[in-house]
Each structure stands twice: as C-alpha cells, then as structure tokens.
N, C-alpha and C positions, 0 to 999 in steps of 0.2 A: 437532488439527493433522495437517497430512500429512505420512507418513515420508518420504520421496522427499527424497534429500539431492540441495540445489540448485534447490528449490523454496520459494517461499512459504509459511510455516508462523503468519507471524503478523501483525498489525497493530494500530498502537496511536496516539494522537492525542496530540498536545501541544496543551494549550489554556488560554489566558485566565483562562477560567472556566468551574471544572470542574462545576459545579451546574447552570448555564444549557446546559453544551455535552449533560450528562448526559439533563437533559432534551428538548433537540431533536431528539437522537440514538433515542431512545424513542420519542415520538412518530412519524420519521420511518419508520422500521425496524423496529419491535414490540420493539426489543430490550427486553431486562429487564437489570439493573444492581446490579453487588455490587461491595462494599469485596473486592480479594485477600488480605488480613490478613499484608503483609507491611510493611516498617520504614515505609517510603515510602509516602503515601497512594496507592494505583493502584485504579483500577474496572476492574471486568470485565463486559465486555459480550457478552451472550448471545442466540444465537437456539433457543428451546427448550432441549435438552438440555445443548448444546454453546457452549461458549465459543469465540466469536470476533472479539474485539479487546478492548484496553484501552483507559486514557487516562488522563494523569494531567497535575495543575497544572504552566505552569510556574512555575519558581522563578528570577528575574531573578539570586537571591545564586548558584545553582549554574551559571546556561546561560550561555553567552555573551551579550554586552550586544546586544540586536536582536533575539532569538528570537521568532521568530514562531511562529504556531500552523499545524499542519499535520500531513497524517496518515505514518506511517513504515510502511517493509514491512520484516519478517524475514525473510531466508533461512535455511533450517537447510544445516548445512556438520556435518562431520566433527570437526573442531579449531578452533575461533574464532582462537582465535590463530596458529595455523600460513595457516590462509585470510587472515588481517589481513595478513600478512607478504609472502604472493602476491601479494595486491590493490595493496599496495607498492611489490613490485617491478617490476609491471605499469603502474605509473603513476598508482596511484590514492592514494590517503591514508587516514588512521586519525584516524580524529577524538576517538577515546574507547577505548582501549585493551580489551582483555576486563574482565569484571567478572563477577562469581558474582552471581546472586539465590538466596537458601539455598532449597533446595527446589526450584528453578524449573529451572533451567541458567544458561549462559552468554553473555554476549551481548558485540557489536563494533561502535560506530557506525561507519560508513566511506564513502567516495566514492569514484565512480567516476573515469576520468583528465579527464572536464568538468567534477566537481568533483557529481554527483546523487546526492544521500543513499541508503544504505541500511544494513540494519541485518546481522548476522550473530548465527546463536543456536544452540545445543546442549542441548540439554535435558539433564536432570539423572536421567533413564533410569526416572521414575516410572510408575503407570500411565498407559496413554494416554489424551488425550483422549476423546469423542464425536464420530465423524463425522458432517457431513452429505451429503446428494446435493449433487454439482454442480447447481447452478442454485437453489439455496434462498434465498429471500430472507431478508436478512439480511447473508449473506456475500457475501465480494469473488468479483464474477465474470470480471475483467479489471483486467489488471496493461497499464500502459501510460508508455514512456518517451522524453520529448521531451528527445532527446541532441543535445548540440553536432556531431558526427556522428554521423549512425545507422548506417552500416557500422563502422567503425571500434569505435563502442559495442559495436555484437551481438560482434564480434572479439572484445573486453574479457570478454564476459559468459558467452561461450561458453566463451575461456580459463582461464576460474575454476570456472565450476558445470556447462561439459556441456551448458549448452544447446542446441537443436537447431535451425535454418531449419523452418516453415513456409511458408502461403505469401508472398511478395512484392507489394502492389498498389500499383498505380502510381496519383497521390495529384494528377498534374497540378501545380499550382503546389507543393502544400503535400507534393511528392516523394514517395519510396515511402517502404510499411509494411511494416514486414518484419515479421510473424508470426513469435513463439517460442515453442516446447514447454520442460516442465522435466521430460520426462519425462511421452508419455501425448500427450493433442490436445492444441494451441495454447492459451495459457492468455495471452499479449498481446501485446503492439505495441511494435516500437522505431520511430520516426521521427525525422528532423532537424527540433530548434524551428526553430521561425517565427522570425525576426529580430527581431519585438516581443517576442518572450518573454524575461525581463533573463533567463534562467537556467535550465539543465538539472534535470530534474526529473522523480520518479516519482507516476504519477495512479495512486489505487486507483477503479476502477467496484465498488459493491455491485450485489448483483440486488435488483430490486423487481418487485412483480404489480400491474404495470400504471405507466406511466410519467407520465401525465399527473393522476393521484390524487396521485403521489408529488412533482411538481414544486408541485401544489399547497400540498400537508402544510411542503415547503419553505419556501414563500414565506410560508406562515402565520404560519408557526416563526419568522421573522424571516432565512432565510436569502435569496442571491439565487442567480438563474439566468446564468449567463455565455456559455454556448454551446448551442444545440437548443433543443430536440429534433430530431434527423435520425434517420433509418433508416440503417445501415451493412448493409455486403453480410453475405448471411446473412440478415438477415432485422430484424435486436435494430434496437431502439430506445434514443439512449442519449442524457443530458444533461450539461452540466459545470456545477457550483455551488462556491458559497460559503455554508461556514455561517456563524453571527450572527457567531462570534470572527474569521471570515477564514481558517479553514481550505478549502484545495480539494480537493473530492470530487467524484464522476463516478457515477451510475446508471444500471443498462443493464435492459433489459428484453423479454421477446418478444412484451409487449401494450402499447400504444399507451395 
C-alpha cells in the first residue's frame, strides 16, 4: 500500500459470487488468490509479492436490500473518524461508521456530496506492504470519477485529502477532465457524468500488457466490453467492462 495520506491505498470487490468472480479475476490479471484469515470470509488478491485488492461475498442479511456488485477504493486518512465527520460537514455522508479489522486497521464507508462511494482506512501501523512500480500489471493504474459536477467535486476532494489540479482537457460534448494528483504525477480524472449515467461513481482502470489479449481473456471469462478500446492523450489504451456478476472495471494499457 502507498503511504501518502490522501491517496489510494486499497481496493476491494463486492460480488455475487465469490468463486466464479475469483476465478475471472485470475484468469484475467495473473492475479493469485488467498483466504485473509480473518472473521469474515475476504480473499486477497495478489500480483507477485504484493497484495493488491480483495473481495469478498455479499451478504443480502448484512448490506442494504439492492446491493449490487462493484469494485470500492480506499483512501488512507490520518483519523477515519475525525475525516468521516469532515466529509459531513462538507456535505457528504457516512454510510458505515469506522469499524476496526483486528490486525488490519480502520476503515469508513462514506460519499461524496452527489452521493459516489468511497471508502476511508488507517492502518493498524504493522509492517508494510510490498510495493510495486507504477505501471505493473495487475494494479489499478487510473482512479477516475464521473461526478454530478466535476468542479464542484474536485472542490470537495481537494477539501478533504489535499489533492492537487493537473491538467484540464477540454472533452467537447462530454466537458472537461480535470486531472488530479494525491501527491506525485496525476494518478486520475474527475469529469461531469453523461446524463444517461443514473449515478455518480468511482471507476478503477487496472494496467494490463497489452490491451487487446486482455479484452479478449474478458469476453472469454464471460465478461463484457461496454466502451473501447480508444487511445487517450498520452498515448495508453484504455477499455470499460463488465464482469460475469456486473461489476464495472476499466483497463488501461501502453500496448494495443
């Protein structure tokens, strides 16, 4: 995980089913797959050394009645709960108060003021992780958020964790992109959704080597394709999918 408070440190999948989702996810990504050995059934998903994402069942008796499957980001913060109270006051909400995982740290489901999930976490000060390089496939190479407004949002996002302006491209119908740092280069994109999209929401991009291997491994998998493959400035290749359960995921790539 990265230290960098107000940065992306984690991510994890709510799904359907966790055996079928385990698998596609393997397949797609070389990940490897372990039980965490904690109360709650959770897998940890690996690229080589380093752990980077989980996933775990839902359970209709604990979530909310509609829970859909879909993948969640962590920011790491200072205080889970003193940050819950910010985000608050700021106009956002607390969907799931802090909670301890023994051993792990702390964590705060919460929304933004349009109402897009995310998560907040603090670790429980063990040894650290395994890093990888930016750009390994496997991990999330682009955080990206289709906000009810996207000025207004970055406003919000900035006001909480510090984030920075990169650059601005101007998007033509589908309005500008505002590029954000958490600390270091640009690491995603806030834009205003499209008017067909019923809802504000955060997309994780993984990197993959080579993007057209990887769209196929999808569609094999039983997932589908919803947008691309296009080329974005820069150079990356990137697509938006659906896996078999209806979670939405996004891969980016600098080979075609």
């Amino acid at each position: 995980m990265p230290n960098q408070t107000g940065s992306f440190v984690w991510y994890d999948l709510m799904t359907t089913d966790a055996k079928a989702a385990e698998s596609f996810y393997k397949s797609l990504l070389g990940w490897e797959a372990k039980d965490a050995g904690v109360a709650k059934p959770y897998t940890i998903f690996s690229a080589g050394p380093a752990g980077v994402a989980g996933m775990m069942q839902i359970n209709q008796h604990e979530c909310p009645s509609g829970t859909l499957p879909g993948w969640n980001g962590y920011i790491r913060v200072d205080d889970v709960d003193v940050c819950a109270n910010t985000i608050e006051a700021a106009g956002g909400s607390v969907l799931r108060p802090g909670e301890d995982i023994p051993g792990v740290g702390r964590f705060a489901v919460v929304a933004d003021p349009d109402g897009a999930v995310f998560q907040l976490f603090k670790d429980a000060g063990g040894a650290p992780m395994a890093q990888l390089a930016c750009g390994t496939p496997g991990t999330v190479g682009w955080h990206e958020l289709n906000a009810g407004d996207g000025p207004s949002a970055f406003a919000f996002y900035s006001g909480i964790f510090g984030w920075t302006k990169g650059e601005a491209m101007d998007m033509g119908e589908m309005g500008v992109y505002q590029l954000f740092a958490t600390g270091g280069d640009p690491c995603g994109g806030i834009m205003t959704k499209m008017p067909d999209t019923p809802a504000p929401f955060w997309l994780y991009y993984f990197n993959v080597d080579g993007l057209d291997a990887a769209i196929e491994r999808t569609t094999t998998g039983g997932g589908k394709v919803l947008m691309g493959p296009h080329q974005v400035p820069g150079g990356s290749w990137i697509v938006q999918c659906l896996d078999p359960q209806g979670a939405m995921f996004a891969m980016v790539s600098m080979n075609r």
